[in-house]
N, C-alpha and C positions, 0 to 999 in steps of 0.2 A: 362280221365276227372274225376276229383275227384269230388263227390256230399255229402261224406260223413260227418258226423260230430265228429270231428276229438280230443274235450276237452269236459269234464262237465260243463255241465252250469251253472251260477249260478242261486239259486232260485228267486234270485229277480230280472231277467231279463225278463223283459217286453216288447213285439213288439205291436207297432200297427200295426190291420188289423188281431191279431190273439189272444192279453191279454183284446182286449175293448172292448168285444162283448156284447149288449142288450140285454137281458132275455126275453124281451117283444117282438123284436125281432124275436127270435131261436122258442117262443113259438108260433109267431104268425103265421110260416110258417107251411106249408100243409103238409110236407112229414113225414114218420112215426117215425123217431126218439124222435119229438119232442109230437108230434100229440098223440100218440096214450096212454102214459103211465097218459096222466091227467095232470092239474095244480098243484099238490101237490105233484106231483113225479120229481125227478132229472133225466134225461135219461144219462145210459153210458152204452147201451144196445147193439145196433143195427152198425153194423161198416160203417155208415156216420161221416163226422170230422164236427163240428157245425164249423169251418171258412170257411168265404164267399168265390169264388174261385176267380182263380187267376185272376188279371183285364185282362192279357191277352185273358182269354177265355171270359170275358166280352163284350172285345171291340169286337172279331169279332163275335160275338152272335148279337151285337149289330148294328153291319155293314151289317152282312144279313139281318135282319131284315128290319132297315131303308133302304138297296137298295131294297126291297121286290125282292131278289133273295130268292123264295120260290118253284121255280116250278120243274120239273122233271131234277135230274142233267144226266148231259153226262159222262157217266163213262162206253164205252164198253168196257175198259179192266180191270172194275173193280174200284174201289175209291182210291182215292191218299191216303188214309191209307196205302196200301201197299206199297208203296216204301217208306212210314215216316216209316212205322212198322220196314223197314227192316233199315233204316238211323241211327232211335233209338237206334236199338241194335247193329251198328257200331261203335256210335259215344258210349256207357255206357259202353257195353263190350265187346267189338272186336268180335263179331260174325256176319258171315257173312252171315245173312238171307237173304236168295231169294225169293224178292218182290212176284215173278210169283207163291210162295206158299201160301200168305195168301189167305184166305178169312175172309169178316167181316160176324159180328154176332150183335145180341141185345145186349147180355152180358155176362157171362163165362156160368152161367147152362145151358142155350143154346146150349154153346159150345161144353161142356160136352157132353149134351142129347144126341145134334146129332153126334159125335163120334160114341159115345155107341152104336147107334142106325145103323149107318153105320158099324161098323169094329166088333160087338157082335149079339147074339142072346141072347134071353131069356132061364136061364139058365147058362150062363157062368160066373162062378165066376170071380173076381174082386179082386184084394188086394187094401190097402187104409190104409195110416196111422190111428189112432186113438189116441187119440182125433180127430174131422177136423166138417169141414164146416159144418153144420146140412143140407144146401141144397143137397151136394152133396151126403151124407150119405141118404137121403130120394129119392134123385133121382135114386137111385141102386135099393132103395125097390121097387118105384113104376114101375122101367124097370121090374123089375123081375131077376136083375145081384146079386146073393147073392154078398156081401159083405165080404171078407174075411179079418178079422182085423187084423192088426200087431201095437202092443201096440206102442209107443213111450216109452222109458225107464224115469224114474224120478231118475238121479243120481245128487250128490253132485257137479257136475260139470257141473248140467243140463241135459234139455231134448236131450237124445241122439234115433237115430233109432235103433231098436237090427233088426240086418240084420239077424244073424243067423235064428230068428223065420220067418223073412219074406221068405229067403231062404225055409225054411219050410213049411211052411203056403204054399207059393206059389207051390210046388209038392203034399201037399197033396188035395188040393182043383184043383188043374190043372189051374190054374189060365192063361189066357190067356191077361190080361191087371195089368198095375199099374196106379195107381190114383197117383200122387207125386203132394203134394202140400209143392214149396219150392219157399220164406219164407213160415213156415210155419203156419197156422190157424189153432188153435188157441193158440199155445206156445210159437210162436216168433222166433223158431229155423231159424237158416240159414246154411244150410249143407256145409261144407267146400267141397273142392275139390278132396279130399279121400277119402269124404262118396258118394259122389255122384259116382265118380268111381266105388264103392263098390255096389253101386245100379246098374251102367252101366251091370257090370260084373255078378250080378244075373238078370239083363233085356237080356240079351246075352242067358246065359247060356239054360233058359226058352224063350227065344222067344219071350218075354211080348211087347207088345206093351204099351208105355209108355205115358199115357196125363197128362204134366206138367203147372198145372196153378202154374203162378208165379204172380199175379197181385199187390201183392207186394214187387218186386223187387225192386222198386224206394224208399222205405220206410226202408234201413236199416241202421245201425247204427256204425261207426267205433269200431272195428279194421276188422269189419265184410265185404266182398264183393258177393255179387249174382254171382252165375254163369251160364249162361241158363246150361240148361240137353244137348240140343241139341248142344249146342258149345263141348263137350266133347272130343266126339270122329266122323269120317266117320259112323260107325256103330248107335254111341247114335242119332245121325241125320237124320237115315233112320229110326227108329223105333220110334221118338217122335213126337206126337205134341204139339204143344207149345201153350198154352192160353192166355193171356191178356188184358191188355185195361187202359184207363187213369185213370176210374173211381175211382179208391182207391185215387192212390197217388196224385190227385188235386181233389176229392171230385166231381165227375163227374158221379154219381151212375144215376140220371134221364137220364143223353142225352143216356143214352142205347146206349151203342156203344164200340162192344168190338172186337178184332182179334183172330185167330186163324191161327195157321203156320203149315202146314201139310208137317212130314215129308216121310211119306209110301209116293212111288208113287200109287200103289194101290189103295189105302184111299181116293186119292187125285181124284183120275180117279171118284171114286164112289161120290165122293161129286161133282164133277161139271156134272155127269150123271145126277142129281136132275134134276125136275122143276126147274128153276129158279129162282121162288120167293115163295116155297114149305115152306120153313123155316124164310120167311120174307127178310125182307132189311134195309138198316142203312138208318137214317136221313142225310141228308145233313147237318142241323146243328147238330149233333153229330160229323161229320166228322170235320167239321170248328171247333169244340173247342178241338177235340184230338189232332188235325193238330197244333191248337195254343199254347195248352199247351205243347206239345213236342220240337214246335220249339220254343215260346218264354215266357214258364213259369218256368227256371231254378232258375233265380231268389226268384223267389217266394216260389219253393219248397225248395231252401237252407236252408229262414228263418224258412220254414213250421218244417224241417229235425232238426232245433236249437229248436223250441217250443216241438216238440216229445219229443227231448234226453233229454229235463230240465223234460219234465211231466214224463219220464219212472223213471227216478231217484227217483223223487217227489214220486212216489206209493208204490217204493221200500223201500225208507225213509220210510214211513208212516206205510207200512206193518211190516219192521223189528223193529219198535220201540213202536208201539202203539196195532198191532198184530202179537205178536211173534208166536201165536198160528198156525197160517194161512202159508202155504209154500209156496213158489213164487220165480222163478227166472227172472229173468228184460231178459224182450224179448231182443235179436238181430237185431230183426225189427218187422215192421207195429205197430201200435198204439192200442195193446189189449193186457194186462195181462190177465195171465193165474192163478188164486189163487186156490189152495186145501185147501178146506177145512173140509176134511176128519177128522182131529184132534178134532174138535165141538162136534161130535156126536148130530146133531145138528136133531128133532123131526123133522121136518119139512126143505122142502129143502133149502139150502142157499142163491138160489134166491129171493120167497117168504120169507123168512128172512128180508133179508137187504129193498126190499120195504117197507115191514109193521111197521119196527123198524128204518126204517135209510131211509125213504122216497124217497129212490134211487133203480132204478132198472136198473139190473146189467143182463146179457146173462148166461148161462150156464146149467151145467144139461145135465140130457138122450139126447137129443137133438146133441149132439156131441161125441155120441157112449157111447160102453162098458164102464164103471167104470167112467164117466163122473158127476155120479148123486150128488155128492158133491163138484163139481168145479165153479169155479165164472170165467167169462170172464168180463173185464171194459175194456171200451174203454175210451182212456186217450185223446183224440182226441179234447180238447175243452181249454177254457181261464184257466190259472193259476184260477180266482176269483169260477170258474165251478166247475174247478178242487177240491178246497181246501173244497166246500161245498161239493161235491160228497164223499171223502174221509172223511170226518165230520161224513155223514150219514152212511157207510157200517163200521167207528169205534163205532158207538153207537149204532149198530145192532148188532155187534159184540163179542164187546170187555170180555163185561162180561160172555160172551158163554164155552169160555174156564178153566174158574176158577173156 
């Protein structure tokens, strides 16, 4: 089943439900994207999409509600998350996940944590792309799991993994886990099916035990396809687990409601050894609106998947013509460019920049590892009319930087 988007769009293609969204609106809601940078600032910070979700997860949000089915659900073999979890990744990309592996979580650091927490001790280093997540990057420091970075490469043809240093990195730190976050956060990469091999074959080689969040899967872009890790090989299967959840690709960050597919038996033994409810439990309405969105918000992500591909273009437009100074390749997927802006030589960092000059605040910085400290992340995640003022601000912040 194809979800991709498949032509360029044009720039003056307009949806409603996703180009007429209210200012008054976006600012008057509680959550941090909009909440937190002030009324004088534009947010393209924080990776929420300001469109409303899908009516799918509306109506049954809304159905529990009005039946006031709100009380203790019946789930002794666990939440029907997992046989959607496993349905999902049948019906997207032919893998065949076994329901009897998931277990649910809050949300992916969760997810993470408790891995790390199960299959590591303090002290055991970690490999981990760089650039990546700032959560996940801080949860290594606060475990106490050194971090061992392996750059992502910046070539003419994009951001590529250099395996060889990872090959490396991983014997001389004795690395006993890889962190793979593939799409990836925050360049956009999406690894074809020779790199990921390439990784199989150094998770093999070393032993690694492999946690692959992919939570944005759903958000990539033609000619591009996702391929879980664990669909690989029998081997890549046994040694991954696989993270997820609906949150990203329908904008479902509050219902806290994320999977995890364990593939160690091991691992698996040791996580249902837990208490119980040591690590918390999912909502029953988070469960209803992953369950709704997976089975009937395809729709809605198509058009969502057509609003992305016109904005990824639109930044890329905007960056090569208005800042040539600034480097930037147009992600493969999810909804965040990646900008260097190393070129600037800019006193102060390019964050606080584009706020103070371009009343736009923008993500990036130390925060996302090594050599991060003059990168800009935007999330393009919002209406054409957002879009055009966002891009306004980080050109007039900008522009005359480089000259």
């Amino acid at each position: 089943m194809n979800f991709l988007v498949n032509a360029v769009p044009s720039e003056s293609l307009q949806l409603p439900g996703f180009d007429d969204l209210d200012r008054e609106w976006l600012r008057a809601r509680s959550s941090v994207k909009w909440h937190r940078p002030g009324p004088d600032v534009l947010p393209a910070w924080v990776a929420d999409m300001d469109f409303p979700v899908p009516p799918a997860v509306t109506d049954a949000l809304r159905d529990a509600v009005e039946r006031r089915d709100l009380g203790y659900p019946d789930w002794p073999a666990g939440s029907p998350l997992r046989t959607a979890f496993a349905r999902r990744m049948a019906d997207r990309y032919g893998w065949a996940a076994e329901a009897d592996r998931v277990r649910e979580q809050t949300d992916l650091i969760q997810c993470l944590q408790l891995v790390l927490h199960l299959a590591t001790s303090p002290g055991d280093a970690v490999a981990v792309q760089t650039p990546n997540y700032p959560p996940f990057l801080a949860t290594l420091s606060t475990m106490g799991r050194p971090a061992v970075p392996v750059p992502m490469l910046d070539t003419d043809q994009g951001w590529r993994m250099d395996f060889a240093a990872l090959d490396a990195a991983v014997t001389r730190a004795g690395c006993k886990v890889l962190v793979l976050v593939n799409p990836h956060n925050p360049t956009g990469r999406v690894l074809t099916r020779t790199e990921l091999e390439e990784l199989a074959a150094i998770a093999r080689r070393h032993d690694l035990l492999v946690i692959s969040d992919e939570i944005h899967a759903e958000l990539v872009y033609s000619p591009h396809r996702h391929i879980p890790f664990a669909s690989l090989s029998a081997d890549a299967a046994r040694r991954t687990v696989t993270l997820t959840s609906a949150g990203k690709a329908f904008n479902l960050a509050a219902i806290r409601c994320a999977v995890t597919h364990y593939g160690p038996d091991r691992l698996l033994a040791l996580r249902d050894a837990q208490p119980p409810d040591l690590y918390g439990t999912v909502s029953p309405l988070g469960v209803a609106a992953t369950e709704a969105a997976w089975r009937d918000g395809d729709a809605w992500q198509r058009d969502l998947l057509t609003v992305l591909d016109r904005n990824r273009h639109r930044v890329e437009q905007v960056l090569r013509t208005r800042l040539p100074q600034l480097r930037h390749h147009m992600p493969e997927a999810t909804y965040l460019a990646w900008i260097d802006a190393r070129l600037l030589r800019l006193e102060e960092s390019p964050v606080d920049r584009v706020r103070k000059a371009g009343g736009v605040l923008l993500d990036g910085g130390t925060p996302f590892g090594p050599g991060a400290a003059d990168f800009l992340r935007l999330n393009f995640a919002t209406s054409h009319a957002v879009l055009e003022d966002i891009l306004s601000g980080l050109t007039r912040a900008l522009a005359a930087s480089g000259q």
